[in-house]
N, C-alpha and C positions, 0 to 999 in steps of 0.2 A: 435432428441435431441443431443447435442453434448454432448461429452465424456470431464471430469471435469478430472482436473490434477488429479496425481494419488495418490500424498500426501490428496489432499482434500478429494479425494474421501476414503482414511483410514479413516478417523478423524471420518467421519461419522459414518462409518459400524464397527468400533474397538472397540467404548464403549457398541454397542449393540450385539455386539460378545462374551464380555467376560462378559457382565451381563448372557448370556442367561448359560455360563459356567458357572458363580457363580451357578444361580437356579438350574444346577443339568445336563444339556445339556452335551453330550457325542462325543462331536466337540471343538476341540482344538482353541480358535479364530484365532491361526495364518492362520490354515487349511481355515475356515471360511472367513476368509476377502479374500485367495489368492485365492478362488472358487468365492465369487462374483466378485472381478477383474476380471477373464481370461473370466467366464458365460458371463458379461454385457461390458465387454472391458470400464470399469470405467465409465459406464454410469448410471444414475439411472434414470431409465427409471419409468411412472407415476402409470405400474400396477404392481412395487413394488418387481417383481422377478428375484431374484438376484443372485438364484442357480440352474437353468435350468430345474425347473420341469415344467415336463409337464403334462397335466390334465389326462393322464391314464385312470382308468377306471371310473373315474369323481365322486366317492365317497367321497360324502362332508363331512368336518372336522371342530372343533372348529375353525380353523385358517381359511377355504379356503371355500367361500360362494359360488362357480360356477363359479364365474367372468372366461372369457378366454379374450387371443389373440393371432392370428393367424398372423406368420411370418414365413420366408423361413428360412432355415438352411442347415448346411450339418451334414451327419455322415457319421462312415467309416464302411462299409461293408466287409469285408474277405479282409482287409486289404487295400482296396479301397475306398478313399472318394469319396463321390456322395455331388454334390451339389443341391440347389434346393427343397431342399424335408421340405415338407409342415407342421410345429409343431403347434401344438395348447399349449398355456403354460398359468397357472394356473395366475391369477391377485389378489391380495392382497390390503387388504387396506392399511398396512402400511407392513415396511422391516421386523420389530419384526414376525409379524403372517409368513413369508413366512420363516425365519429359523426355526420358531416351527412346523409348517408344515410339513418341513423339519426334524426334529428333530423326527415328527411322523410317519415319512416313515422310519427313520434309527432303529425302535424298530423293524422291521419286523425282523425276523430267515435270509433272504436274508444277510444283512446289521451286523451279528452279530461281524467278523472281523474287521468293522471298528467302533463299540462300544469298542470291545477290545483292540484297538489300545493302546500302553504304551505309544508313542511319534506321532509326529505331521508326520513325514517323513513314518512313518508306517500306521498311517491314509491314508493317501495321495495314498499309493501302495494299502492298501483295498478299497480305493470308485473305482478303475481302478479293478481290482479284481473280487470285487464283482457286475460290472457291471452296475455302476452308471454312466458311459461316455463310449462311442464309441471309444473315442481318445484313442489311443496305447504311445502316448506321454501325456497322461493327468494329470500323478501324478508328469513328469519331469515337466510341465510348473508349477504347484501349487509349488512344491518345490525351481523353481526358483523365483515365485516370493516371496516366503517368505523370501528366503534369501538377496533377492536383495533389500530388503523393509524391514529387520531386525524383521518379523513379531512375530520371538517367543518373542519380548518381554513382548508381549500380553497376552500371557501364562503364566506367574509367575503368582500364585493365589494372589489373592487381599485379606488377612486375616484381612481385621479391620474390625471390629465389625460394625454391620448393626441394627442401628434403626431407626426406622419412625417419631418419634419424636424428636427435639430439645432438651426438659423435660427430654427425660432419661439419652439423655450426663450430662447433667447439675446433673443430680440427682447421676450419676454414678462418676462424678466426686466429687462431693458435701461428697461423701461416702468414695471416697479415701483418699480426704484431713481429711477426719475427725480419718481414720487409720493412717495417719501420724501424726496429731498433738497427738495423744496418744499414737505414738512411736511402732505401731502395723506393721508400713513397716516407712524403711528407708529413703527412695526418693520421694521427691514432685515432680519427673516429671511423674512418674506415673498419679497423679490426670492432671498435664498438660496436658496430651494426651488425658485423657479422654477430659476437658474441649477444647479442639484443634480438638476432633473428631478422632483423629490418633490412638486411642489405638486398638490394634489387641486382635483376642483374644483367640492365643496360650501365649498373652504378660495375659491376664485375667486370665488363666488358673494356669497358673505360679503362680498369684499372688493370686489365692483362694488357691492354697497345701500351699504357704505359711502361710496364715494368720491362717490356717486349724492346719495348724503345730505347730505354735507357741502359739496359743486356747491352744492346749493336752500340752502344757508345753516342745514340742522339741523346742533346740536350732538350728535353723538356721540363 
């Protein structure tokens, strides 16, 4: 299969990088997308593995049904890459199941440094670290491709407000416009955001101390 430019091949793995951050994942998307780069060389290959696990000791998971495929590969041994040598690596039905897979191998006590990680460049030095890659150069290549591909901007949290429903923007906004026409908040762009979808909700949080506030009879 050939290797798909390397802008395309972002577009794909970035929004499912940083949903899996939104739900609670302890991988930095930038981290995340410049590990399936360097793993697949911007291939997406059809069983779906995209961060070089390999089937270990074949212990099946919510994410990973048995499936394998076996390919050549190298590592580097005492400093020494060997080529040739024989991986079995774990097949997924879809990319989603193989970073939460993923995600379930990083809960281990091994993997606790790069849960800790404050920044993406510290991630990067813990999966080399704590013995996630062979490569002695492994956390300089993820770093260069993040930087080279501007990937932390994947990492700013996405703070709007997440509903499943249509119905409750609509209802949420329906509720703001009706504290503004009774002068209970000042700015109808508030209800626009809702009605828009965009409103965040450290921007909600905000505006429930206020309404809270002005209820008890303080002036803000």
């Amino acid at each position: 299969m050939a290797s798909m430019k390397r802008e395309d091949f972002i577009d794909v793995i970035a929004p499912i990088a940083v949903q899996l951050r939104n739900e609670g994942s302890p991988i930095f998307p930038s981290v995340r997308i410049a590990q399936a780069m360097l793993e697949t060389g911007c291939v997406l290959h059809p069983w779906n593995n995209l961060v070089g696990y390999k089937v270990g000791s074949g212990q099946l998971t919510p994410f990973w049904h048995g499936r394998s495929v076996s390919t050549k590969t190298w590592e580097v041994y005492d400093g020494v890459r060997v080529e040739g040598v024989q991986a079995h690596w774990r097949a997924y039905d879809c990319i989603a199941d193989c970073f939460r897979d993923q995600d379930l191998l990083f809960s281990w006590s091994r993997y606790d440094r790069v849960r800790a990680a404050v920044n993406p460049q510290e991630q990067t030095a813990m999966l080399l670290a704590c013995g996630y890659a062979t490569d002695p150069t492994y956390n300089q290549k993820l770093n260069s491709f993040m930087a080279g591909y501007d990937l932390g901007k994947y990492d700013e949290e996405d703070d709007t407000l997440k509903f499943e429903h249509d119905w409750q923007w609509k209802m949420l906004g329906d509720a703001l416009d009706g504290l503004y026409n009774k002068g209970v908040i000042s700015d109808w762009t508030w209800a626009e955001k809702a009605y828009m979808r965009k409103l965040t909700q450290s921007e909600l949080a905000w505006l429930n101390a206020i309404v809270l506030a002005r209820q008890a009879g303080v002036e803000v």
